[in-house]
N, C-alpha and C positions, 0 to 999 in steps of 0.2 A: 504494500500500500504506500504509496507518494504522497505527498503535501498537496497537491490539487488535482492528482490522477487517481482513482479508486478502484479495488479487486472485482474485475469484472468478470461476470463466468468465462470460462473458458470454454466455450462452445464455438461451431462456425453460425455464424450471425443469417446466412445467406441460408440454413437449412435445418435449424434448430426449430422452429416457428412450425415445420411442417411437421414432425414430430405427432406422437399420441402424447393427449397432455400431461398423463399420469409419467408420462419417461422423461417430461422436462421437469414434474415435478421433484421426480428423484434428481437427476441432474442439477437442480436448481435448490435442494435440500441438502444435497450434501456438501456443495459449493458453501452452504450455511453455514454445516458447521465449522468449518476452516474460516470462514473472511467474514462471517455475520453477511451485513446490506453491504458491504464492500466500502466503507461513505470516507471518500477523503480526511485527511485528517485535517484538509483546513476547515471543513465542514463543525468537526468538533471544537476548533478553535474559534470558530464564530461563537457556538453555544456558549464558549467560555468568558468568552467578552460581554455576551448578553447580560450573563449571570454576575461577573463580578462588575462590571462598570454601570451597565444600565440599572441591575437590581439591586444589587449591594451597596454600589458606590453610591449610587443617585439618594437610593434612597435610605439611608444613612446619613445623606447630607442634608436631606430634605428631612428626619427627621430630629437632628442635632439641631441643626441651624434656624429652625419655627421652635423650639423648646429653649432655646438660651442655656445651651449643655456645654458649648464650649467647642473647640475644634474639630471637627469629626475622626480627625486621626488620633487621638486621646480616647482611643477605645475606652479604656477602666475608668473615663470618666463617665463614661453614658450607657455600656451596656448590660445595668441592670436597672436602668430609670422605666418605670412603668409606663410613660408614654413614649417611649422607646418601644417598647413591646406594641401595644397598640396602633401607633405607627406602621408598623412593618406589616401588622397584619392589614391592615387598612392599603397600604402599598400594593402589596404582594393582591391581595383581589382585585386592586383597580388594574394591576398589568395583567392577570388572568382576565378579567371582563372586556380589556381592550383586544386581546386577543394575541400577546407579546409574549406569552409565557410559556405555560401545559399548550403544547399541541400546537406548536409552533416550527412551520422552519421545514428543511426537506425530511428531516428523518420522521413528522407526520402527515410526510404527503404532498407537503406546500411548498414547491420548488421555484414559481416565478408566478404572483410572489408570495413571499413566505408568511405573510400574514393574511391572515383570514382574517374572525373574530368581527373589528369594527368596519371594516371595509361590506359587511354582508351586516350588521345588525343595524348599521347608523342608512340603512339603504332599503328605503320603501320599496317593495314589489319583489320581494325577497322569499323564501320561504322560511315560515317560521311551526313550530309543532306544540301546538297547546296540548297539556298534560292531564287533563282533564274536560271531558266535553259537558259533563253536568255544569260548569262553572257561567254563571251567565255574564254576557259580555265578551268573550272567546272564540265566535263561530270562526271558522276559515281558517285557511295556509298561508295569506298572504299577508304580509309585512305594510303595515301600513305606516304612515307622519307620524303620528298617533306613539304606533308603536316603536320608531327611530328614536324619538323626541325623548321618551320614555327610560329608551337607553341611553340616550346621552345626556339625561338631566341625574341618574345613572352614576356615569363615568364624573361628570361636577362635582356630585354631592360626597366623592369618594374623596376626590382632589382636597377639595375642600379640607375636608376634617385633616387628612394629611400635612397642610401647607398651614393651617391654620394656629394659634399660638393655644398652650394648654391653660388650664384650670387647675391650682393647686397640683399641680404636677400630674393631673393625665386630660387624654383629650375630652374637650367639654360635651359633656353628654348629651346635651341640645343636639349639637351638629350630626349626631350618629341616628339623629329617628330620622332623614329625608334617606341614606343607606337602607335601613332598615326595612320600608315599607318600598320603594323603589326598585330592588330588587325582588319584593314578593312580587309585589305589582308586574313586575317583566317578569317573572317565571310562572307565573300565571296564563300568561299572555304568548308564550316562548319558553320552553321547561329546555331549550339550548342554554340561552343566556344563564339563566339560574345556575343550570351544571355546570357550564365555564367558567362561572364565578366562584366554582368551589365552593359554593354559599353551604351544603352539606357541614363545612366544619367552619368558615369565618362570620357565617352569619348567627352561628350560636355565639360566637366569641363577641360580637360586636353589642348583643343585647347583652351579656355581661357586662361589656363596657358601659354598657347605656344606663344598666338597674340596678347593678348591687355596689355595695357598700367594698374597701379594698382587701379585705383579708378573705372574704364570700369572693369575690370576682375573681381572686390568683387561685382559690383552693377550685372554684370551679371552672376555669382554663386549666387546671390541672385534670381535672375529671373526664374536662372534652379531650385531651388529648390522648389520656388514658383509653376513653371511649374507641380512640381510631387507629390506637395500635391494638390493643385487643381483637376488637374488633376486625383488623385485617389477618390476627393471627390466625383465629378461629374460623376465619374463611381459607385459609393456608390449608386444614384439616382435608382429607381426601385425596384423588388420583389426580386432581389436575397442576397442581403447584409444579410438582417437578418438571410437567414437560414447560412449564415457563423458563425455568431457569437453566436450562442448557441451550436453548437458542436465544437466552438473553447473555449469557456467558460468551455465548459465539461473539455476538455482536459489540463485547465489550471493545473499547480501544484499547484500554489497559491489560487486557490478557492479551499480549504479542505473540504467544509461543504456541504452536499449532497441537504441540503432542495436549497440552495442560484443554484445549477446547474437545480434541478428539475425548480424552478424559471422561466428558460430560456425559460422553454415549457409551450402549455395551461396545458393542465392535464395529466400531467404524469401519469400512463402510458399508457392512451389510444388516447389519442393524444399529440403527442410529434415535432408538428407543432413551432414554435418562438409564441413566447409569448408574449405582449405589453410591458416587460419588456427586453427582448431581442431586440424590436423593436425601442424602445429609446436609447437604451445601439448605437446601429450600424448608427440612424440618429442624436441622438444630441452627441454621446460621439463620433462618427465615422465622418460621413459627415459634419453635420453644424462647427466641431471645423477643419478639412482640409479645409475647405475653405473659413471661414472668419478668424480663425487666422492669414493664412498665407498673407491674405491681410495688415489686423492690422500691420503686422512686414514689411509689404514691404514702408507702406505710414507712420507711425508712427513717429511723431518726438517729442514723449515726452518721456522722459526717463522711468516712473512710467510703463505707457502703455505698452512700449515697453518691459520691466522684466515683466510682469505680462505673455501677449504671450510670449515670450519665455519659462519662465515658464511653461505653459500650454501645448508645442510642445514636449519639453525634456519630460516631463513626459509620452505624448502621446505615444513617441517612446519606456520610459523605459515600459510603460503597454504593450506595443505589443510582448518585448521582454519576459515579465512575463509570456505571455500564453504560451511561446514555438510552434509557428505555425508550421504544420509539413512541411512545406519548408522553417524552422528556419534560417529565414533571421535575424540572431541576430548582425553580425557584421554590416551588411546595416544601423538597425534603431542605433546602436552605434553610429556610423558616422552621421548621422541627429543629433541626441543629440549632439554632438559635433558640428558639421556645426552651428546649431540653436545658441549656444554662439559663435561663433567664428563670425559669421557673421555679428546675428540680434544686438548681445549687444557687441561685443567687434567693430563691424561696424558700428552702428548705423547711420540710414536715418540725422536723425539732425545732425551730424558731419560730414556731408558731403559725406555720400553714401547712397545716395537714387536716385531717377530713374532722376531728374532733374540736376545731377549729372552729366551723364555720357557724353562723349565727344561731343557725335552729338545725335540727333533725332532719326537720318538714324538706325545709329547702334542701338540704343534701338528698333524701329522699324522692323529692321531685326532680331534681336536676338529673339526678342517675336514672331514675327512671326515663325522661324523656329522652335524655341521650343513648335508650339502650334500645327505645321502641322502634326506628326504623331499623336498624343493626337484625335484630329479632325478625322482623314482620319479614325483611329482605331477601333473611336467609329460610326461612318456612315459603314464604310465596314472592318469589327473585321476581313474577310477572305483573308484580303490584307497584316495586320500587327499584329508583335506578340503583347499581349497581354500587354508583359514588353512597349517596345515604346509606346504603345499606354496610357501607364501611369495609368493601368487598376490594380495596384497590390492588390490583395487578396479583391476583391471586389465580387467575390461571381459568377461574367458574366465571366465564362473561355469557352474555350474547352475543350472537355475534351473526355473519352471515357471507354469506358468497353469492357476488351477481353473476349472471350468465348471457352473454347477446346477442343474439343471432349475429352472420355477418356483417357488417354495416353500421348494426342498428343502434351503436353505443352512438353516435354518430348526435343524434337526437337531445340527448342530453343539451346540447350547444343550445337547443332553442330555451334553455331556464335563462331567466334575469340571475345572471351572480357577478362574482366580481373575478372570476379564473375560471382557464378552462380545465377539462379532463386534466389526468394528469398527465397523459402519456402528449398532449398538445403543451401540454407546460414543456415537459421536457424537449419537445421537438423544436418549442424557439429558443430553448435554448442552445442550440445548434444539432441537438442527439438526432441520431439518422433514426429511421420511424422502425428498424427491425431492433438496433439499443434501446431504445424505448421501451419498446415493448417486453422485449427480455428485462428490462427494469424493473419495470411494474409487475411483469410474473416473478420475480422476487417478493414478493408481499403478498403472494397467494402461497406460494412456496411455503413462507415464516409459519404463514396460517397451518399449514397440512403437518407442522409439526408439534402445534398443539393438539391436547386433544381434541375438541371439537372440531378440527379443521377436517378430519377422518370420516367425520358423520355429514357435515359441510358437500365435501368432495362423493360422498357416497348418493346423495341424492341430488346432484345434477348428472352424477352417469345412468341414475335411474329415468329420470326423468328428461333428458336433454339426450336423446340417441347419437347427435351428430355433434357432442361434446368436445371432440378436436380441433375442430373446425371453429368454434364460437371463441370470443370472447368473454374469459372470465379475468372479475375483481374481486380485489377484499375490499368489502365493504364499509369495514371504517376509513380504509385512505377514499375510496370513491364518496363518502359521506364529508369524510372533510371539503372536499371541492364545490358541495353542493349548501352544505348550511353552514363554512367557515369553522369547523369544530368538531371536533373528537375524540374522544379520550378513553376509546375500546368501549362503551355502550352500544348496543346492538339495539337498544331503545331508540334509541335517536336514528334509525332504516329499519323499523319496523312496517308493515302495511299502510299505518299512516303518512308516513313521509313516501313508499312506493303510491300511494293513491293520491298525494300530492304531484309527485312525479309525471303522472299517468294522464293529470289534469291538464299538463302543460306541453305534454312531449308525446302523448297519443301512440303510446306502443301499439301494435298489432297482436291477438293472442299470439302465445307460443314464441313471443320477439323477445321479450324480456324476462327471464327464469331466476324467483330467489329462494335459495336454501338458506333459508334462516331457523338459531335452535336459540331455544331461552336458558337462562343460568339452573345449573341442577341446585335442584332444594336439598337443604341439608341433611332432609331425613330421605333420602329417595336416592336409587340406584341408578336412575334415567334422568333423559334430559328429554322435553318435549320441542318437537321440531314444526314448523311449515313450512310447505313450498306457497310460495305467490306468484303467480304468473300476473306483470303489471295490468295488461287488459282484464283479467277476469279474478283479481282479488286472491283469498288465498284457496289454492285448490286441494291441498291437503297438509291432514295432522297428524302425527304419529309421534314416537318416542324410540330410544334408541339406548343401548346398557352403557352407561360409564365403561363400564371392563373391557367390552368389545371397542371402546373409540380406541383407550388408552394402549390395547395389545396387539395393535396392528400399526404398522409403517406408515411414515407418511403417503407412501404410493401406493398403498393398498393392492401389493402381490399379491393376495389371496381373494380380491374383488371386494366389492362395497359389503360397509359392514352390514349384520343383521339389524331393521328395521320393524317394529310393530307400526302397521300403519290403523290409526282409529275415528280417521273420518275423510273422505275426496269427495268435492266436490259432484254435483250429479252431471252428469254429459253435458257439454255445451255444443248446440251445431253449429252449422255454418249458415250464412243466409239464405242458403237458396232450401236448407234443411237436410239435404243430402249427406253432406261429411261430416263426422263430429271431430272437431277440434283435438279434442285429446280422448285418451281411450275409456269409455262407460264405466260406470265404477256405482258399486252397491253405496248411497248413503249411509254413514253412521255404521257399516260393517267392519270388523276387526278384521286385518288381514295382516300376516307376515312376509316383508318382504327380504330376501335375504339376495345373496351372490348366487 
C-alpha cells in the first residue's frame, strides 16, 4: 500500500466482471483479508486531521476560549472543568448533525464529495423517512422548507450553546431547551437526522445538563455511559461479533503484517471463517472488558483500581479508532476517551460521585430504568428500534440488506433530487475507469458476504434473481449513504419504506429492482427474519433463516445458498395483458423450506 496508491485486487480488470458473482466474491474476500478496502494511506491521514484539528483542536479552543479557562494548550488547566465536558458533547453532535463526523468520507461511501449529512438535510425535495406514521403532522418522503429550516435552526441552536459564555461554570441551561426539543422535532419528522445526531446517547446527556443539580448530573453521565458500554457488551453475546472482527482487523492500517491478518481466519485461504484467535480478540478484548470494566468505574472507590479501568477504556476506545471502522465513528470513541477521564478519575465514586450519591433513590431508579428501556425493548424486538438506541453498536447483529439490478437499471437512481451521485459515478469523475469502479464497489458486497448475514443476504438473491451474474449488486448501507446522506450500518434507514420512496420517484419495473433485506436477531431466538422487496411490487416475501447455518458456511457459499424457512410470498402478480405472471405462484401464508 502507497501514500496515494491503494491495494487493489489483483485480478484482470478486462474479465473479472464477466465472472459468476459468487467466484468474484471469493476472489474479492480473500483479497480482504490480506489489504482490508485496500484505502491509501493518505486517505487515513485525512481522517487524522479531521479528528485532531477540526474536532479536537477547534473545539477545544472553542470551548476554553467562551469559558475564560485560559490557553487551550494548558491542558491540566481545563480538562476537568465541567463545561468542558459539556462543551464537547454539544461539539461532537453539532459535527455528527452536520454530517462531518460518523459516516463521513470515502471509507462510508462518500468519495466526491465526502460529505453528505447537511448538503441533503439543509435541501428541500430531499428524501426524508418518518419513524412513525401514527404521528400526526409527518405524512410523506419528501423534504420540505419547513423541514431544512428545522434542521438548520438545529445546527444554531447547537452553535450557540457551544460558543456561548457559561453560568457558574457550566453551560447555561436556558440555551440547551431550543437542542433539546429541535432535534425531537426533526426526528420526528426524519428518524435520519435524529440517528446522525447520535441523539440515542447526547441527547440524554444534554437534558442532564438542562435539569439536575451537579453531583445528580456527573453521577448520571456516568450511568448513560455505563448504559452504552454494557449495553454494547451484551449485544457482543452470540455468533455474530466474531465474524466483525476479523474483517475489521483486515482493514486495520495498523496491523501491516499479513501472517498477524491471515491469523484472524482458520486456514487461509480455504477457509476464511474467524478463527479462535479472532474469537478471543471480540469476547475477552470486546465483551468481557465493556462490561465488567464499566462496572469497576461505576462502584470503584479506590483510586489505584479506579486508573487502572480507566486506563483500560481510553485505550479500548483509542484501538477502535486504530482500525478505522468503515462507519469511522472516530470522533464518538474521542469523546469516550475523554468522558472516561473527565468523569471516572477527575469524578471519582470515592469523592463523592458514585451512585449512593445522588439526590434521591427515585431518581437513580428512574434514570437506570429509562436508560435500560430501549437497550431491553431493542434486543427482545430489534424490528421496533434502531439498532443505535438499542445500544447494539458494531456488534456484528445489524440489518442490513443487499440491492440487486437488472442490467441498466441502477441507472435510474440518477433521477432522485440529492446532492451525489451512485457511487460507482462518484468514483468515475474521479478519473476511475468504469471496470475499477466497479471492482471497487464489489469490495463492499464482498466485506458484506463475510459477515454473517451477508451468507443469508447472498442466498436469497441466487434464489430469487436467476440471472444473478449478470445484475448489479450493492450493499446497501454505502448505496443508502448516496441516497439520504447517512449511514451508520442501520438496515432501518432501506427498509421498504425508503425502497417505496425510491419506487415513487425512479418507477422501477417489476423484477428490475430485487432486495434481500434481514432484521437484527433477537436475543432470545436462533433466527433472523428476512424479506425480499421487489421495488414495483413491495415486499414479496418473509421467511427466517438459523444463525448457525449463516455463520458455518463461507463467504461464497460452496455448498449453495443457505437453508431458508420461507412463511409468507406474496400471491401471483400478472402481467397486463393477464397472460404471464410476473414471478412464480406461490401459496399465501404457507410455510415452505427453501434450501440449496
Amino acid at each position: 500500500m502507497g501514500f496515494k496508491t491503494g491495494d487493489f485486487p489483483r485480478v484482470d480488470t478486462e474479465t473479472f466482471l464477466e465472472q459468476p458473482l459468487l467466484e468474484r466474491m471469493r476472489t474479492l474476500a480473500l483479497h480482504w483479508v490480506e489489504y482490508g478496502f485496500g484505502t491509501p494511506k493518505m486517505v487515513y491521514l485525512v481522517y487524522l486531521v479531521k479528528l485532531t484539528v477540526l474536532y479536537a483542536g477547534l473545539g477545544a479552543f472553542l470551548a476554553t476560549s467562551t469559558s475564560h479557562l485560559g490557553a487551550v494548550w494548558h491542558v491540566s488547566h481545563w480538562w476537568n472543568q465541567p463545561i468542558v465536558y459539556q462543551k464537547a458533547v454539544l461539539w461532537t453532535m453539532l459535527l455528527e448533525a452536520i454530517g462531518v463526523a460518523g459516516s463521513w468520507g470515502p471509507l462510508a461511501g462518500k468519495f466526491k464529495p465526502m460529505t453528505g449529512g447537511i448538503r441533503y438535510w439543509a435541501k428541500p425535495g430531499t428524501i426524508r423517512l418518518r419513524p412513525w406514521k401514527a404521528v400526526p403532522g409527518t405524512d410523506g418522503d419528501t423534504r420540505t422548507t419547513v423541514d431544512a429550516g428545522l434542521y438548520l435552526a438545529l445546527l444554531v441552536s447547537l452553535l450557540v450553546a457551544v460558543i456561548a459564555p457559561g453560568r457558574d461554570g457550566l453551560v447555561d441551561p436556558a440555551l440547551l431547551i431550543a437542542p433539546i426539543v429541535l432535534v425531537v422535532l426533526c426526528g420526528l419528522r426524519d428518524k435520519t437526522i435524529f440517528l446522525a445526531a447520535r441523539s440515542e446517547q447526547y441527547l440524554p446527556a444534554i437534558i442532564f445538563f438542562a435539569t439536575l443539580g451537579f453531583v445528580d448530573m456527573i453521577v448520571a453521565l456516568k450511568l448513560l455511559m455505563c448504559a452504552v458500554w454494557i449495553g454494547a457488551g451484551v449485544s457482543k453475546f452470540g455468533r455474530h461479533f466474531t465474524n466483525v472482527v476479523a474483517p475489521m482487523m483486515s482493514n486495520s492500517p495498523c496491523v501491516p503484517v499479513k501472517w498477524f491478518k491471515r491469523a484472524q481466519y482458520r486456514a487461509f485461504p480455504h477457509d476464511i471463517r474467524p478463527s479462535k484467535l479472532a474469537g478471543a480478540a471480540a469476547h475477552l478484548g470486546g465483551t468481557l472488558v465493556e462490561i465488567t470494566t464499566p462496572l469497576v468505574l461505576l462502584f470503584s472507590t479506590n483510586r489505584t483500581v479506579t486508573g487502572v479501568a480507566v486506563g483500560v477504556m481510553v485505550l479500548f476506545h483509542l484501538f477502535i479508532i486504530s482500525t478505522f471502522p468503515l462507519a469511522v465513528p472516530l470522533e464518538w470513541n474521542a469523546l469516550f476517551s475523554f468522558a472516561t477521564l473527565f468523569l471516572f478519575w477527575g469524578h471519582p465514586a470515592g469523592a463523592g460521585y458514585g451512585l449512593g450519591d445522588m439526590s434521591s433513590p427515585w431518581l437513580t431508579a428512574g434514570i437506570v430504568a429509562g436508560l435500560v428501556f430501549f437497550p431491553i425493548l431493542g434486543n427482545l424486538r430489534p424490528d421496533l428500534v434502531s439498532f443505535l438506541p438499542s445500544m447494539r453498536q458494531y456488534a456484528g447483529n445489524w440489518a442490513s440488506a443487499l440491492w440487486a439490478f437488472a442490467p441498466g437499471a441502477e441507472a435510474k437512481l440518477n433521477a432522485l433530487d440529492r446532492s451525489s451521485a451512485n457511487q460507482v459515478d462518484q468514483l468515475l469523475a474521479l478519473g476511475y475507469s468504469p471496470a475499477v469502479a466497479e471492482i471497487t464497489m464489489q469490495q463492499t458486497i464482498a466485506w458484506r458476504s463475510m459477515h454473517s448475514q451477508g451468507r443469508g443476504l447472498f442466498s436469497l438473491l441466487i434464489r430469487h434473481v436467476p440471472e444473478i451474474d449478470r445484475w448489479t449488486v450493492r450493499e446497501a448501507e454505502f448505496a443508502c449513504n448516496s441516497i439520504l446522506g447517512f449511514n451508520f450500518g442501520d438496515g432501518h434507514l432501506h427498509n421498504e419504506d425508503m425502497i417505496q420512496a425510491l419506487q415513487r420517484r425512479c418507477g422501477f419495473e417489476p423484477g428490475e429492482f430485487i432486495v434481500a433485506w434481514v432484521e437484527s436477531q433477537p436475543i432470545h431466538r436462533d433466527t433472523q427474519e428476512y424479506k425480499v422487496i421487489d421495488a414495483a411490487l413491495g415486499v414479496i416475501e418473509r421467511g427466517t433463516w438459523n444463525v448457525a447455518d449463516a455463520v458455518a458456511e463461507q463467504p461464497w457459499l460452496p455448498n449453495g445458498p443457505i437453508r431458508t424457512t420461507v412463511t409468507w410470498t406474496l400471491p401471483a402478480q400478472r402481467s397486463v395483458d393477464g397472460d404471464v405472471d410476473v414471478r412464480p405462484p406461490a401459496e399465501t401464508g404457507a410455510p415452505v423450506v427453501a434450501s440449496a
